[in-house]
PDB file of N, H, CA, C and O in Angstrom:
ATOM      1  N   UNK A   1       0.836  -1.181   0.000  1.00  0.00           N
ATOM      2  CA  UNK A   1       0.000   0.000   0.000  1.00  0.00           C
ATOM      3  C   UNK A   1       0.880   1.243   0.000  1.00  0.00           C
ATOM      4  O   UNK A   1       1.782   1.489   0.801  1.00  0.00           O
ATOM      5  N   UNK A   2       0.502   1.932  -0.952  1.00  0.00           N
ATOM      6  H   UNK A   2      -0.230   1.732  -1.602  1.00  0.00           H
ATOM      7  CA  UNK A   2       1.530   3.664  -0.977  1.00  0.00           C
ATOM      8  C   UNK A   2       0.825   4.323  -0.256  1.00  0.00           C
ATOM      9  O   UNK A   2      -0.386   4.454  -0.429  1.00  0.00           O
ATOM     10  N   UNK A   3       1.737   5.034   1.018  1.00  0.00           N
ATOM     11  H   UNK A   3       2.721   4.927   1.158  1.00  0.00           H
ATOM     12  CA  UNK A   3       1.106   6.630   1.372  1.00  0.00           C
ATOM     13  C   UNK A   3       0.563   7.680   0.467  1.00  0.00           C
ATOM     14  O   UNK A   3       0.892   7.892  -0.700  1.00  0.00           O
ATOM     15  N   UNK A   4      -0.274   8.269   1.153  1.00  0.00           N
ATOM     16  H   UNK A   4      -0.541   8.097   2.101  1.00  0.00           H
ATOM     17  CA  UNK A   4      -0.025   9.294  -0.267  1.00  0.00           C
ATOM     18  C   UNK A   4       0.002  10.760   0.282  1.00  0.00           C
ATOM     19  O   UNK A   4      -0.276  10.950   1.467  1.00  0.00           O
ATOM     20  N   UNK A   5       0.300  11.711  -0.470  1.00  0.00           N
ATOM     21  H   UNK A   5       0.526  11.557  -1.432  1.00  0.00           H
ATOM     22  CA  UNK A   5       1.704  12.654  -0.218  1.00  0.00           C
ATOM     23  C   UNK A   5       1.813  12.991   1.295  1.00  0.00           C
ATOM     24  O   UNK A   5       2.820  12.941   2.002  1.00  0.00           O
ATOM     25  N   UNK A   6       0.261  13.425   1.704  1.00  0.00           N
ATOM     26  H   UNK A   6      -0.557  13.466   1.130  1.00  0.00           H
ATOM     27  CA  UNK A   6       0.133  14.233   2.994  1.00  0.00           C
ATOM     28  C   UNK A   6       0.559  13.317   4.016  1.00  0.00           C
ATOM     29  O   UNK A   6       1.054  13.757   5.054  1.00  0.00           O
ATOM     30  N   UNK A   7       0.378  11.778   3.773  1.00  0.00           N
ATOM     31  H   UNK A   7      -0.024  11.421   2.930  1.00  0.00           H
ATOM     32  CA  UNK A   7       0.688  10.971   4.491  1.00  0.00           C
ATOM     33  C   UNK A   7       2.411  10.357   4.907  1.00  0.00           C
ATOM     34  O   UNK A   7       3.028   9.942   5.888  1.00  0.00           O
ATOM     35  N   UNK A   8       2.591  10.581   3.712  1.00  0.00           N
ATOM     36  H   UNK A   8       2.089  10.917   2.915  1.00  0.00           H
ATOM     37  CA  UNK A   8       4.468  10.924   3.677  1.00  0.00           C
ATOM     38  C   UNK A   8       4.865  12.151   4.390  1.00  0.00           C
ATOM     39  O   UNK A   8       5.632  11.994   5.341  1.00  0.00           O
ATOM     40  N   UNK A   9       4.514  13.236   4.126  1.00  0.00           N
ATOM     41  H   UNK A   9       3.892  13.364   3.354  1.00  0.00           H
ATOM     42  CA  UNK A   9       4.617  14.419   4.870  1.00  0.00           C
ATOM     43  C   UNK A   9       4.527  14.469   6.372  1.00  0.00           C
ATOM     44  O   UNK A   9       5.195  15.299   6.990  1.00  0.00           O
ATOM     45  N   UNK A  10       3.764  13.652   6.965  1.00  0.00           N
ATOM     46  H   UNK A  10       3.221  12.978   6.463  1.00  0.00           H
ATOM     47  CA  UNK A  10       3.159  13.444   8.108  1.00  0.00           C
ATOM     48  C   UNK A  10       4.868  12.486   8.543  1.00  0.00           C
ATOM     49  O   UNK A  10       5.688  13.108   9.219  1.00  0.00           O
ATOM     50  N   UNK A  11       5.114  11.433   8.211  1.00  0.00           N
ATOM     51  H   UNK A  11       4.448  10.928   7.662  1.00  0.00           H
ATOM     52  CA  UNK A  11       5.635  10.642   8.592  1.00  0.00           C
ATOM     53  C   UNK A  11       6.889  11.266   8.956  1.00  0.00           C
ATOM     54  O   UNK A  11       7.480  11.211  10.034  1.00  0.00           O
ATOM     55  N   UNK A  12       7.336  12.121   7.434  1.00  0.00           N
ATOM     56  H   UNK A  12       6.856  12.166   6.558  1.00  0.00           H
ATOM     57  CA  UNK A  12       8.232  12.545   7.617  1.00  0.00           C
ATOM     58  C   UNK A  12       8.493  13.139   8.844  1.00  0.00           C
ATOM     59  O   UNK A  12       9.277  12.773   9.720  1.00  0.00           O
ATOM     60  N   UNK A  13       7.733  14.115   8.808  1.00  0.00           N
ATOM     61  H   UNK A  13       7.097  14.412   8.097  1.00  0.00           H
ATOM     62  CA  UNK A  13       7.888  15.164  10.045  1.00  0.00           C
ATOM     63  C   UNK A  13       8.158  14.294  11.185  1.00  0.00           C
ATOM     64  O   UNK A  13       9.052  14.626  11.964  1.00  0.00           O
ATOM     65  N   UNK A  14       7.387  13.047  11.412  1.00  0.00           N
ATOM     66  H   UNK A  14       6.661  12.778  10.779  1.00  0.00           H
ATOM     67  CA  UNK A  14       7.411  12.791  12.652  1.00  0.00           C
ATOM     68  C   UNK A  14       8.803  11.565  12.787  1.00  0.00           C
ATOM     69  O   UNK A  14       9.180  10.958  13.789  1.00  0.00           O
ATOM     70  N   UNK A  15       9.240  11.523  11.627  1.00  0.00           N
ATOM     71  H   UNK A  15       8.934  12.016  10.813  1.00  0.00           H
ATOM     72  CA  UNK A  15      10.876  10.578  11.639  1.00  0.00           C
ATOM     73  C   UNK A  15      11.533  11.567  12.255  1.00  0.00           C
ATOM     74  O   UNK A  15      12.031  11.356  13.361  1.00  0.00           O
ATOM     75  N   UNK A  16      11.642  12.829  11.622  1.00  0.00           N
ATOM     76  H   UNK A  16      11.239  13.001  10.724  1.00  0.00           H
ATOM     77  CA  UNK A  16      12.415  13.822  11.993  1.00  0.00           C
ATOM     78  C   UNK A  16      12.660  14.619  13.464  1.00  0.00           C
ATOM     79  O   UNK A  16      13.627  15.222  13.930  1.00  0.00           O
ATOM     80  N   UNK A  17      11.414  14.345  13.921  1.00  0.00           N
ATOM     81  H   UNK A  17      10.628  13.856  13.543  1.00  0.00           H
ATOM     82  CA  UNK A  17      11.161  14.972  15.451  1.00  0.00           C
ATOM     83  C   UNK A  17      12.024  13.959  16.344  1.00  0.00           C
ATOM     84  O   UNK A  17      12.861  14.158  17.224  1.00  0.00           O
ATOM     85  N   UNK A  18      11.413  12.618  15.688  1.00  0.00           N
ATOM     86  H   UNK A  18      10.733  12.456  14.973  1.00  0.00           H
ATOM     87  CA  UNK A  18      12.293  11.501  16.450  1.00  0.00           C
ATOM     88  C   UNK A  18      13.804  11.419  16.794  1.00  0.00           C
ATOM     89  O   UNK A  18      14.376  11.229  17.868  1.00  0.00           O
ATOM     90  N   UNK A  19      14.323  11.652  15.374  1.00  0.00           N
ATOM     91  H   UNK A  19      13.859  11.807  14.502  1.00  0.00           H
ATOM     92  CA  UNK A  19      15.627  11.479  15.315  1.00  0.00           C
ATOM     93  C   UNK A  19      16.104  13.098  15.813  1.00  0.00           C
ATOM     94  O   UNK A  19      17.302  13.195  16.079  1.00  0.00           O
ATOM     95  N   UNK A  20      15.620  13.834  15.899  1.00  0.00           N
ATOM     96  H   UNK A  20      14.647  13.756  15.683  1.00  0.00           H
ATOM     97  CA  UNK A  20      15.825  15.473  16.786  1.00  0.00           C
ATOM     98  C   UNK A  20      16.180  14.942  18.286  1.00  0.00           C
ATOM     99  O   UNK A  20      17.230  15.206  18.873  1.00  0.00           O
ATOM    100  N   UNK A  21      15.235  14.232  18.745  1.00  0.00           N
ATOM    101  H   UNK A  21      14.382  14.017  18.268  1.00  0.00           H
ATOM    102  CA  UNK A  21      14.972  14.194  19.966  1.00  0.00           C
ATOM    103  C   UNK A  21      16.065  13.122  20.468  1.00  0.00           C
ATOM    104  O   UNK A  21      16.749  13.445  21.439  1.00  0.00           O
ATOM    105  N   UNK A  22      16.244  12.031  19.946  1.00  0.00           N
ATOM    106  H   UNK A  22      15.688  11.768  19.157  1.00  0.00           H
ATOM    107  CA  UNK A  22      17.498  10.698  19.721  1.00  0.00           C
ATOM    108  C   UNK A  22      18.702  11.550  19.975  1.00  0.00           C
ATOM    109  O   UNK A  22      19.535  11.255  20.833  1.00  0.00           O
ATOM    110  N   UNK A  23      18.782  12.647  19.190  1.00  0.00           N
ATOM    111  H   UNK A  23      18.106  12.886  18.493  1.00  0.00           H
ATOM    112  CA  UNK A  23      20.037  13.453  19.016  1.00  0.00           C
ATOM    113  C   UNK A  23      20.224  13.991  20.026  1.00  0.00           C
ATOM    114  O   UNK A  23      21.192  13.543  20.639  1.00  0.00           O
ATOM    115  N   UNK A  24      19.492  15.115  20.679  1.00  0.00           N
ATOM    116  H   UNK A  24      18.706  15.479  20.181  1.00  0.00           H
ATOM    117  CA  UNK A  24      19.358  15.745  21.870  1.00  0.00           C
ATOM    118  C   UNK A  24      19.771  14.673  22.580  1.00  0.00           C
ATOM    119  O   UNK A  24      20.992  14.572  22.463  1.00  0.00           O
ATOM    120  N   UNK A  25      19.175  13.573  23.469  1.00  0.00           N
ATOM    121  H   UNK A  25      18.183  13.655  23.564  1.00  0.00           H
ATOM    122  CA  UNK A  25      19.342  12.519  23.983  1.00  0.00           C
ATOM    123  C   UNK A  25      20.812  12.052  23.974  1.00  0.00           C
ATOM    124  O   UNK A  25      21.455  12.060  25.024  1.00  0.00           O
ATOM    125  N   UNK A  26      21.252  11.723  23.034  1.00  0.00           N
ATOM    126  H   UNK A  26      20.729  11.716  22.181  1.00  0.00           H
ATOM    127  CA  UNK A  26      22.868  11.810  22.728  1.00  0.00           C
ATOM    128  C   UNK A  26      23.831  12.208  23.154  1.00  0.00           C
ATOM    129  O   UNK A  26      24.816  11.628  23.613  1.00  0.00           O
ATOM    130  N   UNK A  27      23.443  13.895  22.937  1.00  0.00           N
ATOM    131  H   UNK A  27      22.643  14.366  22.564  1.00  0.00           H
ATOM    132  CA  UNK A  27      24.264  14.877  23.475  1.00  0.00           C
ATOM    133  C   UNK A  27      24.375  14.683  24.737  1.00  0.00           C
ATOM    134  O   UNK A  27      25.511  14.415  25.129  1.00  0.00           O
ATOM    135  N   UNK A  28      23.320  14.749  25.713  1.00  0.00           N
ATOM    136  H   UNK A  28      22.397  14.967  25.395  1.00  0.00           H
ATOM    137  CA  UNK A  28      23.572  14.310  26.781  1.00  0.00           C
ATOM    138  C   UNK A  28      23.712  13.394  27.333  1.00  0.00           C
ATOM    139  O   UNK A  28      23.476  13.431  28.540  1.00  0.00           O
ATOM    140  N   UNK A  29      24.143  12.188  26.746  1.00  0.00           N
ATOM    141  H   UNK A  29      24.335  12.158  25.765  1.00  0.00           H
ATOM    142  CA  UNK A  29      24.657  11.108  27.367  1.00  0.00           C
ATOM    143  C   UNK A  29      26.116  11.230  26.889  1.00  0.00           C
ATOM    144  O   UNK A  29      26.852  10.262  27.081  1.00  0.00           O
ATOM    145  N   UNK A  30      26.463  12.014  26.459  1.00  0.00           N
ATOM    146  H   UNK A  30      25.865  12.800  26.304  1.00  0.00           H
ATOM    147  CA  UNK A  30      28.176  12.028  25.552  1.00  0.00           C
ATOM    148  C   UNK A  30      28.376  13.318  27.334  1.00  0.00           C
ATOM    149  O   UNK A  30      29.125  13.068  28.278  1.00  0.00           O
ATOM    150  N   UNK A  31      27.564  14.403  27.228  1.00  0.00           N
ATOM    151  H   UNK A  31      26.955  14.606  26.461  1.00  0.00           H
ATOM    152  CA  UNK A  31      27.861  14.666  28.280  1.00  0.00           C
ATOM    153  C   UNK A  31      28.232  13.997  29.648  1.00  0.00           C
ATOM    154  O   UNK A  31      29.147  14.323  30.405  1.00  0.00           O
ATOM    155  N   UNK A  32      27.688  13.397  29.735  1.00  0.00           N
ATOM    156  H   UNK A  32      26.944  13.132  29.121  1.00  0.00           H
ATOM    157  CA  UNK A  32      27.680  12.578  31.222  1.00  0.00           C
ATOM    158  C   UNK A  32      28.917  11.815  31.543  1.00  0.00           C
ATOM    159  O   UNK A  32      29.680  11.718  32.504  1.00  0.00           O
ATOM    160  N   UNK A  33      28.755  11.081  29.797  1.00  0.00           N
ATOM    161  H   UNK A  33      28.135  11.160  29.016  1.00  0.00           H
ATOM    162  CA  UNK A  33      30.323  10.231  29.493  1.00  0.00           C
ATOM    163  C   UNK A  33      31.752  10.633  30.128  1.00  0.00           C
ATOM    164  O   UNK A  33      32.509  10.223  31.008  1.00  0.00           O
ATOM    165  N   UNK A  34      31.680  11.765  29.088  1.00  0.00           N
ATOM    166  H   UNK A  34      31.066  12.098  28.373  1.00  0.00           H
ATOM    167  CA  UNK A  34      32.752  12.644  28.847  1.00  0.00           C
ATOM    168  C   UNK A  34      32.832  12.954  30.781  1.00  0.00           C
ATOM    169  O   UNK A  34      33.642  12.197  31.315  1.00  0.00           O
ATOM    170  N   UNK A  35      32.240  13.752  31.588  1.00  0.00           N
ATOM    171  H   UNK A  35      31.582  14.367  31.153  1.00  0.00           H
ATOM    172  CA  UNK A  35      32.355  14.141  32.672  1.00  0.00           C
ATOM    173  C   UNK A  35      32.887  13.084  33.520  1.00  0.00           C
ATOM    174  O   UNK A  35      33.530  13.418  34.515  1.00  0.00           O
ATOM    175  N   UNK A  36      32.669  11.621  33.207  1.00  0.00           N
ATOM    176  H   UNK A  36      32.146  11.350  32.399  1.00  0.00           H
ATOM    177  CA  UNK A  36      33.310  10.596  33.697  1.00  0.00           C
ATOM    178  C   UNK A  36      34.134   9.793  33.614  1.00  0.00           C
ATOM    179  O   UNK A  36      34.178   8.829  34.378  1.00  0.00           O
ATOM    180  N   UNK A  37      35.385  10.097  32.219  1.00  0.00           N
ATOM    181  H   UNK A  37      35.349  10.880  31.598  1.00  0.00           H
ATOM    182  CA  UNK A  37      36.114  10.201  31.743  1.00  0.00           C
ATOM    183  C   UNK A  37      36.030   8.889  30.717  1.00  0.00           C
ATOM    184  O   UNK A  37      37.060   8.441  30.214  1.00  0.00           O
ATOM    185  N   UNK A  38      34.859   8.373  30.474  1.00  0.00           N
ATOM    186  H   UNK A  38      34.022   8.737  30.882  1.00  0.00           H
ATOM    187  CA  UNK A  38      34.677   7.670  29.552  1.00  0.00           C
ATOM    188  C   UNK A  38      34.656   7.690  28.295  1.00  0.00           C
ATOM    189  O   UNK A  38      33.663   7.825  27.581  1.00  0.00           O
ATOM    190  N   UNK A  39      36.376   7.478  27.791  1.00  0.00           N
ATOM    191  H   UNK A  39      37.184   7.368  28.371  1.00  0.00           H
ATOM    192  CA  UNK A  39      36.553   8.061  26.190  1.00  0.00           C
ATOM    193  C   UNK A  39      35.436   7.308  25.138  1.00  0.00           C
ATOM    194  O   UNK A  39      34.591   7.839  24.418  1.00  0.00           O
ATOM    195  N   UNK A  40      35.777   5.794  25.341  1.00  0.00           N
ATOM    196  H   UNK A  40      36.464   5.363  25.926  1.00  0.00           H
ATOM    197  CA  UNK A  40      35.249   4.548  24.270  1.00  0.00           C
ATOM    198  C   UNK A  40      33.760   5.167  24.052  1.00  0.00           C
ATOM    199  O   UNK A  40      33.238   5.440  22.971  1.00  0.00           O
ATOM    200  N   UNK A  41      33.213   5.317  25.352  1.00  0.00           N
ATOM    201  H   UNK A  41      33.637   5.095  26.230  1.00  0.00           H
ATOM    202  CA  UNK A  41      31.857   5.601  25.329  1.00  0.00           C
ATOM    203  C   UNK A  41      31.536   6.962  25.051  1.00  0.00           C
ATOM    204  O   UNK A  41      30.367   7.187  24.741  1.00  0.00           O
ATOM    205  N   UNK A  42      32.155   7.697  25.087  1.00  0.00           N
ATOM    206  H   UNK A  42      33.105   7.515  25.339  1.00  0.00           H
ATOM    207  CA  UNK A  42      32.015   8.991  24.322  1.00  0.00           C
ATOM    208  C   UNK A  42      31.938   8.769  22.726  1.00  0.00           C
ATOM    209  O   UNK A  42      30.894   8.977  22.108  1.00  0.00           O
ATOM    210  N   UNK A  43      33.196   8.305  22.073  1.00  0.00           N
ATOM    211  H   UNK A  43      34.044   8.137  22.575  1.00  0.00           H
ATOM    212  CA  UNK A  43      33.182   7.844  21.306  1.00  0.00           C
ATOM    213  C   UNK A  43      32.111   7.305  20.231  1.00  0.00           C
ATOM    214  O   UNK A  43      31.794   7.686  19.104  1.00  0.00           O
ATOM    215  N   UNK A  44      31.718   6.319  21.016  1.00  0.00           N
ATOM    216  H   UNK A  44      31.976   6.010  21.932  1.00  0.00           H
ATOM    217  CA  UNK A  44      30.786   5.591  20.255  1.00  0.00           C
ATOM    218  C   UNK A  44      29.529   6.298  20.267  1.00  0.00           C
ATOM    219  O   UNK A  44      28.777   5.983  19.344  1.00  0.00           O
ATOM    220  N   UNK A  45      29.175   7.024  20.936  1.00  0.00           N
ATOM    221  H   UNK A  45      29.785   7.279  21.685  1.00  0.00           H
ATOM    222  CA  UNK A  45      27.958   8.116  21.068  1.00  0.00           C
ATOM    223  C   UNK A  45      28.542   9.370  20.472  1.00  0.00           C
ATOM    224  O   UNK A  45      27.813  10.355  20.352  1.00  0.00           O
ATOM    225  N   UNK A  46      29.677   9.405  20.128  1.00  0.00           N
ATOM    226  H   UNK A  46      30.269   8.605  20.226  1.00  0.00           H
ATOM    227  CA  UNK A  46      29.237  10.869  19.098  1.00  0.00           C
ATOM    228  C   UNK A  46      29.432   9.759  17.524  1.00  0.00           C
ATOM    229  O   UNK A  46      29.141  10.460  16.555  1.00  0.00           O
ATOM    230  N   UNK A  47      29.714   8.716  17.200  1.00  0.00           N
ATOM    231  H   UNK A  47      29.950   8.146  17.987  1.00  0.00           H
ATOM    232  CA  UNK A  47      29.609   7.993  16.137  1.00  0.00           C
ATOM    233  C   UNK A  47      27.722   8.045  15.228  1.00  0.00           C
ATOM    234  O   UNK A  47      27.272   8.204  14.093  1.00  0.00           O
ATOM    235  N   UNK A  48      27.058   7.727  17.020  1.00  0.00           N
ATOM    236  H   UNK A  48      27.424   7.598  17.941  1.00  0.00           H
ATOM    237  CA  UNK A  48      25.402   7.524  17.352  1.00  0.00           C
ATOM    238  C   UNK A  48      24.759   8.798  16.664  1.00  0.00           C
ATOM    239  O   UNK A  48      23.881   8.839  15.802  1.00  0.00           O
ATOM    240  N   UNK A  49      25.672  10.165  17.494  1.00  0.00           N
ATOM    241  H   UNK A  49      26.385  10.131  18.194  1.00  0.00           H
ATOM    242  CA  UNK A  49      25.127  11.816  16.806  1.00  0.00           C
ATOM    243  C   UNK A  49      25.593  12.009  15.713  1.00  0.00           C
ATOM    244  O   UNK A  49      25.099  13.033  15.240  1.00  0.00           O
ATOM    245  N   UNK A  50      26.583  11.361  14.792  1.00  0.00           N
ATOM    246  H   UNK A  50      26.984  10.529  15.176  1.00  0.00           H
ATOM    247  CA  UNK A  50      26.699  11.924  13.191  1.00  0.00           C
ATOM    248  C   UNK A  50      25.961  10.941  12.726  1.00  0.00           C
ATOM    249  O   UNK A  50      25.958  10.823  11.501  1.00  0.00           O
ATOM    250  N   UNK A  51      25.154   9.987  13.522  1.00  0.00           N
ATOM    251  H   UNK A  51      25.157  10.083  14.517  1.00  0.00           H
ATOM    252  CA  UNK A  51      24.548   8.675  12.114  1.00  0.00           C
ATOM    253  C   UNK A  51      23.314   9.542  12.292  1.00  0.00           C
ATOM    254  O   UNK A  51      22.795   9.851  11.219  1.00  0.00           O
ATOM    255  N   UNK A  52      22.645  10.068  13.510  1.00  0.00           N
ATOM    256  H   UNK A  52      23.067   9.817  14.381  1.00  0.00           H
ATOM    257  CA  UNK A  52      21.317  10.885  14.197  1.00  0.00           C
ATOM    258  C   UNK A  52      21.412  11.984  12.783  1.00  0.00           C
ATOM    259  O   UNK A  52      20.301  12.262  12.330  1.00  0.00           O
ATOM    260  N   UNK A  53      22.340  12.482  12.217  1.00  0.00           N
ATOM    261  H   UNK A  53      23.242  12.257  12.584  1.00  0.00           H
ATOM    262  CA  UNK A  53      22.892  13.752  12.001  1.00  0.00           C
ATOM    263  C   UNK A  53      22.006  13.594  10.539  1.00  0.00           C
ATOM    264  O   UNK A  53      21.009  14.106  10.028  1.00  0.00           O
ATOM    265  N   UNK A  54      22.907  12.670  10.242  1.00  0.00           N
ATOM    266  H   UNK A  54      23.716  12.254  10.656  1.00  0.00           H
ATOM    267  CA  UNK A  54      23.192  12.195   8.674  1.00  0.00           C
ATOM    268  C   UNK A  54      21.509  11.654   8.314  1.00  0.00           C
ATOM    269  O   UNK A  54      21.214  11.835   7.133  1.00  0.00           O
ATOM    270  N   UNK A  55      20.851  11.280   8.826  1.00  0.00           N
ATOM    271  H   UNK A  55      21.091  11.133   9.785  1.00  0.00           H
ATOM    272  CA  UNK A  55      19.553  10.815   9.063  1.00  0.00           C
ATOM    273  C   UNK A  55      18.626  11.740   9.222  1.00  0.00           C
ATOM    274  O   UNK A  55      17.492  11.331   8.970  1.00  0.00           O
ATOM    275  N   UNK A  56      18.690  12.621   9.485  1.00  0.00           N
ATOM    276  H   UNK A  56      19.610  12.953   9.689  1.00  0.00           H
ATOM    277  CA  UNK A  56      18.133  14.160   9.725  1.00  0.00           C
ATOM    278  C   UNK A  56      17.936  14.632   8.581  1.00  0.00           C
ATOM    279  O   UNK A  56      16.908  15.195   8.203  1.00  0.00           O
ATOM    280  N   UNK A  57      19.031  14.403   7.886  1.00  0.00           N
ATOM    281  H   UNK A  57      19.866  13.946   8.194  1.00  0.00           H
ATOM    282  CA  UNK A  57      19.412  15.345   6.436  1.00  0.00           C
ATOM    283  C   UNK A  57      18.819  14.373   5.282  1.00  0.00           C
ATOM    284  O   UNK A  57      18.907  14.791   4.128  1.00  0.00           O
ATOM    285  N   UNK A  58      18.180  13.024   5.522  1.00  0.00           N
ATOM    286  H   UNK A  58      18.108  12.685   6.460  1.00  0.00           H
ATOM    287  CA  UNK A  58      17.873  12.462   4.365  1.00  0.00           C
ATOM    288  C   UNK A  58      16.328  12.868   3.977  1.00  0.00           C
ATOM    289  O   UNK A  58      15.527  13.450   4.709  1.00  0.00           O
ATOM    290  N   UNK A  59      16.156  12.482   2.851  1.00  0.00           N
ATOM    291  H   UNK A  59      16.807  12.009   2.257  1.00  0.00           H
ATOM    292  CA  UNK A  59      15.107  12.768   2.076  1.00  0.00           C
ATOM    293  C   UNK A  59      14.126  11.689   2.532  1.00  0.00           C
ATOM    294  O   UNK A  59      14.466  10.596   2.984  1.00  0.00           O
ATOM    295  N   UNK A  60      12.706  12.169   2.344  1.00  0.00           N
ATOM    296  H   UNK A  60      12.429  13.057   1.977  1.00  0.00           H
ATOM    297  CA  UNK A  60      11.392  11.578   2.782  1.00  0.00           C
ATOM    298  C   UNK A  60      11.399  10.005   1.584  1.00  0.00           C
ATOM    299  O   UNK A  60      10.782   8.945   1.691  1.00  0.00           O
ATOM    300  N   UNK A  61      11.943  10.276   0.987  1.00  0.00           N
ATOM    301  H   UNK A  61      12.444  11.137   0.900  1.00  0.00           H
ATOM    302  CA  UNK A  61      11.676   8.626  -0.359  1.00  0.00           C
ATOM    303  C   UNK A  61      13.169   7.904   0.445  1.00  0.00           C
ATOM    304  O   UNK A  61      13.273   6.690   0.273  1.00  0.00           O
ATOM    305  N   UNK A  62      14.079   8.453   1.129  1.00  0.00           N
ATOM    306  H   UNK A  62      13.995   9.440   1.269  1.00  0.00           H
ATOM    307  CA  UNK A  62      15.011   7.288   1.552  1.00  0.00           C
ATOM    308  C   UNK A  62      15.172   5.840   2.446  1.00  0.00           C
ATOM    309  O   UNK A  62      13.965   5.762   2.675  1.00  0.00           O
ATOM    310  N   UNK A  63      15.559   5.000   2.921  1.00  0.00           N
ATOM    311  H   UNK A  63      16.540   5.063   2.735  1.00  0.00           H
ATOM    312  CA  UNK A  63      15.672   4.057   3.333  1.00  0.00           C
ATOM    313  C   UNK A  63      14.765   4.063   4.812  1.00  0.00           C
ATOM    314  O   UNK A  63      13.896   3.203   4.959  1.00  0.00           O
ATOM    315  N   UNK A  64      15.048   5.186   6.000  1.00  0.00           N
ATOM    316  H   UNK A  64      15.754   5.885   5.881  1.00  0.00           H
ATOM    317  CA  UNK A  64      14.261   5.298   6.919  1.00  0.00           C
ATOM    318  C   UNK A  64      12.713   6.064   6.980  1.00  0.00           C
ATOM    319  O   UNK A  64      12.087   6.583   7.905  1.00  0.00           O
ATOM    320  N   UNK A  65      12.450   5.882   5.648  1.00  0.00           N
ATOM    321  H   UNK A  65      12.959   5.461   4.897  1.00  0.00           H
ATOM    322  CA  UNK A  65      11.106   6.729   5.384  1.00  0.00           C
ATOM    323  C   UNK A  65      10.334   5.131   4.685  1.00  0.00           C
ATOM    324  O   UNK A  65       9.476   5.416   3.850  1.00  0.00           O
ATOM    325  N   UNK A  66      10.455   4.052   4.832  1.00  0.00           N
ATOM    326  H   UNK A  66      11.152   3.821   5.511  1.00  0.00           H
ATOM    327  CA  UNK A  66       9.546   3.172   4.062  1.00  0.00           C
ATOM    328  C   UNK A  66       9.828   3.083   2.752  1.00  0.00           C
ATOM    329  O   UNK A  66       9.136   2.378   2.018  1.00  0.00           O
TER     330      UNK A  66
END
């Protein structure tokens, strides 16, 4: 079954809020990390905020849109 447009639109928006909010979320767990001198795990959570990032920036027809 195809969405149709408004219904893509909809989704979109709400992938996007998600992965906003994932990101935010991020940040502050890289905070917390970092304050506890946990490099690896810093690390791997700012790896988490450029994939959050990069995912943000994709288009509504791409892979995390259906």
């Amino acid at each position: 079954m195809q969405l149709s447009k408004g219904s893509r639109d909809c989704e979109h928006g709400r992938v996007q809020e998600d992965i906003s909010y994932i990101r935010q979320m991020l940040n502050e767990l890289r905070s917390v990390a970092d304050r506890d001198g946990c490099d690896m795990l810093c690390y791997l959570i700012e790896m988490a905020c450029l994939e959050a990032s990069e995912i943000e920036k994709e288009k509504p027809n791409s892979r995390f849109y259906g």
